[in-house]
Kinemage of the C-alpha trace (Angstrom):
@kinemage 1
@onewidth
@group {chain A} dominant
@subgroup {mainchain}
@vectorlist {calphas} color= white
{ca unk a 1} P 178.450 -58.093 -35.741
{ca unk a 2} L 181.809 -58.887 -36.993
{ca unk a 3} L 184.207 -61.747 -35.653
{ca unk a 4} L 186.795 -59.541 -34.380
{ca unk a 5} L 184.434 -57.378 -32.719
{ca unk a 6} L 182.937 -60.086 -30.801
{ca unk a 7} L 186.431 -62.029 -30.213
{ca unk a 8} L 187.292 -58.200 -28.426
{ca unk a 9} L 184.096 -58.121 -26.564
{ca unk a 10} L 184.721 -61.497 -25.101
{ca unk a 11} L 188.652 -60.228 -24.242
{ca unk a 12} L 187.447 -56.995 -22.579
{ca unk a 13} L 184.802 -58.735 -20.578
{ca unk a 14} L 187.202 -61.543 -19.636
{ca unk a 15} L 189.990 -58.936 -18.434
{ca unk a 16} L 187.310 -56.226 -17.199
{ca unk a 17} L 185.183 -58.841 -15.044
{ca unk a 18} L 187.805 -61.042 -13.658
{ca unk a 19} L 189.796 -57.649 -12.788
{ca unk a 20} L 186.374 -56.352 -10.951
{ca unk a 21} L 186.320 -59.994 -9.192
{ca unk a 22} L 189.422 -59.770 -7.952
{ca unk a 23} L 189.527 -56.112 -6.306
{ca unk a 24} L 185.979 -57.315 -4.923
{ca unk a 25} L 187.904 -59.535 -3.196
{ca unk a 26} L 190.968 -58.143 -2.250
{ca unk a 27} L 190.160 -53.755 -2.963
{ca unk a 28} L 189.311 -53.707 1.128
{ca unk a 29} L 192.815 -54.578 1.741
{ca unk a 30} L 194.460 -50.777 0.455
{ca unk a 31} L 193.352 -47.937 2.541
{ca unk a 32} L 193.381 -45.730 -0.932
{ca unk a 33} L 191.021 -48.306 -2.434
{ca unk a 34} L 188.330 -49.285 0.498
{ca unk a 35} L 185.511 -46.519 -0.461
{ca unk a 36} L 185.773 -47.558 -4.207
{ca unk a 37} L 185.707 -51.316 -3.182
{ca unk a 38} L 182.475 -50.705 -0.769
{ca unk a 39} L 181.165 -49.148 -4.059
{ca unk a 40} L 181.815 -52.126 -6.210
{ca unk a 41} L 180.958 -54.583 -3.105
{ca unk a 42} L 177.618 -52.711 -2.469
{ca unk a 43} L 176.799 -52.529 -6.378
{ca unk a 44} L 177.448 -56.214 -7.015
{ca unk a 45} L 175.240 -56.668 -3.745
{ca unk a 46} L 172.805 -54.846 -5.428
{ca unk a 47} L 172.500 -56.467 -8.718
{ca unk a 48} L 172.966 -60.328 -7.229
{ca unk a 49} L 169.925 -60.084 -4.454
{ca unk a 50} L 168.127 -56.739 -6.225
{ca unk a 51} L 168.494 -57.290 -9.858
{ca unk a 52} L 168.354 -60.599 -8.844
{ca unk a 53} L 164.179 -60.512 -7.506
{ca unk a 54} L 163.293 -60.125 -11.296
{ca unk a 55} L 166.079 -61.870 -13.055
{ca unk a 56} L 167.049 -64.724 -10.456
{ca unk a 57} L 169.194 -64.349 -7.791
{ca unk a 58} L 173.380 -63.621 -8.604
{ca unk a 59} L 172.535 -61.945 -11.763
{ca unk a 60} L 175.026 -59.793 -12.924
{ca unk a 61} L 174.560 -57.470 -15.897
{ca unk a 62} L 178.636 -58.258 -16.650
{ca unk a 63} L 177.407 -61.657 -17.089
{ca unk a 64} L 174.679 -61.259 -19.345
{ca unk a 65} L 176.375 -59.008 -22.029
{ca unk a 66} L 179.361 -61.785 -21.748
{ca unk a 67} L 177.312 -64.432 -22.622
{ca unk a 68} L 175.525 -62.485 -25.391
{ca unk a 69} L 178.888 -62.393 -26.799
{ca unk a 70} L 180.057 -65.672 -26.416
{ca unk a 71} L 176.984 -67.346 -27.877
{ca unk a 72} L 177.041 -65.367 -30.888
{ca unk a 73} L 180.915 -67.211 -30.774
{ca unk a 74} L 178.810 -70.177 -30.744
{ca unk a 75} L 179.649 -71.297 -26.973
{ca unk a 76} L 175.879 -72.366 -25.981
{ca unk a 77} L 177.105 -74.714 -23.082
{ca unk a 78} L 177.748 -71.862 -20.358
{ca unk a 79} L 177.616 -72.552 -16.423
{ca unk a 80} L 175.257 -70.506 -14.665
{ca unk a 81} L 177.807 -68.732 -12.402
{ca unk a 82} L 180.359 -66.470 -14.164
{ca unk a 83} L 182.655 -67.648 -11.021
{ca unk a 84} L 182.483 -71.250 -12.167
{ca unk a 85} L 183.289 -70.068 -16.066
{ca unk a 86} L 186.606 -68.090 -15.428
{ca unk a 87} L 187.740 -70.765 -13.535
{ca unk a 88} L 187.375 -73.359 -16.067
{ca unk a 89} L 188.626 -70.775 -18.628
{ca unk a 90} L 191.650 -69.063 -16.405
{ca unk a 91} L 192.752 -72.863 -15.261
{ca unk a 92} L 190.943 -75.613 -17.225
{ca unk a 93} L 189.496 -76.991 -13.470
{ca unk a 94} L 185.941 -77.869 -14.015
{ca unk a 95} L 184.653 -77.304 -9.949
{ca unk a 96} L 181.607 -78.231 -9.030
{ca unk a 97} L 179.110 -75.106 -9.435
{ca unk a 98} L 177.491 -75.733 -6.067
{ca unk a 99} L 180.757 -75.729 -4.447
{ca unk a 100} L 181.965 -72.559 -6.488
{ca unk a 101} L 179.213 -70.855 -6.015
{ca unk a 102} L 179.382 -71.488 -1.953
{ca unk a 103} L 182.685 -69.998 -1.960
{ca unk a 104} L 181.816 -66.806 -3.793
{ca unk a 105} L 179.064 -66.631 -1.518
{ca unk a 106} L 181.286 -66.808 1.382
{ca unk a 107} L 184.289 -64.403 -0.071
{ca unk a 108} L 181.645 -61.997 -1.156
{ca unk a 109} L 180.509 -61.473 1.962
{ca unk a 110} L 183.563 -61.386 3.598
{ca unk a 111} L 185.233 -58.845 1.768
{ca unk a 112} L 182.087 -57.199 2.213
{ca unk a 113} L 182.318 -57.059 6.247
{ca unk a 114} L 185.901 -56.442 6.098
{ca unk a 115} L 185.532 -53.735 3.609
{ca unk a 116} L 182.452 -51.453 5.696
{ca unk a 117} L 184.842 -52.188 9.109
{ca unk a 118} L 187.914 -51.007 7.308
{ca unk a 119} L 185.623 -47.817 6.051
{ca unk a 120} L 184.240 -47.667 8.928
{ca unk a 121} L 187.320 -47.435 10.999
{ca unk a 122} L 189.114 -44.956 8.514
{ca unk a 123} L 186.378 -42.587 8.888
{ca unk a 124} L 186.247 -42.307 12.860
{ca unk a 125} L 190.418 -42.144 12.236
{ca unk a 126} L 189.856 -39.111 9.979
{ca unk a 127} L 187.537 -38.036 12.308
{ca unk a 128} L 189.677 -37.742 15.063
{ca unk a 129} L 192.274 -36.434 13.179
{ca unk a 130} L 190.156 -33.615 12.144
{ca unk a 131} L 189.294 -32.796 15.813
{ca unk a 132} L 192.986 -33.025 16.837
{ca unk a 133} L 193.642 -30.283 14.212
{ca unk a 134} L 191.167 -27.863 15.380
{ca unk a 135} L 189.514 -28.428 11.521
């Protein structure tokens, strides 16, 4: 695989991934965005703790093809967590990976309450709002 190829693989993945991280994090807050960000939520659930049984727990597919990438780069010295990476990366902060990965932990799962209240709430609203119509 060609050098620029790879150097674009490693771009898209940076942009793509941290993008994904981000409206994990913050997609509950827009009511036009909740039901995609319980998607993503539920589907990063799934591969963390499901994929996760046969690959070890927090794997992430994302992950995996990014690090393909970057170790064809030659970068061999890659932290477990892609959390901990983008931070070093985005900022130059080297956090400790325990710590980083307790606070994913924790943000994941909050975003992940907020987002099935805030779906679930919009729902019985558009409920209502149907049976207020007569639809």
């Amino acid at each position: 695989m060609n050098a620029l190829l790879l150097i674009s693989g490693d771009l898209f993945f940076l942009l793509f991934h941290t993008a994904l991280t981000v409206f994990n994090l913050l997609g509950w807050a827009w009511h036009r965005t909740r039901r995609l960000n319980l998607i993503t939520l539920l589907l990063t659930g799934a591969s963390w703790f499901g994929l996760g049984l046969v690959y070890g727990i927090g794997y992430c597919p994302l992950t995996d093809w990014h690090w393909r990438i970057l170790y064809r780069l030659g970068h061999y010295d890659l932290p477990r967590s892609y959390i901990t990476y983008i931070i070093d990366r985005w900022t130059g902060l080297h956090v400790s990976a325990p710590v980083v990965e307790a606070v994913t932990v924790g943000a994941f799962f909050t975003a992940l309450v907020l987002s099935v209240v805030l779906n679930i709430r919009d729902r019985q609203a558009g409920k209502k709002a149907n049976e207020n119509t007569g639809s």
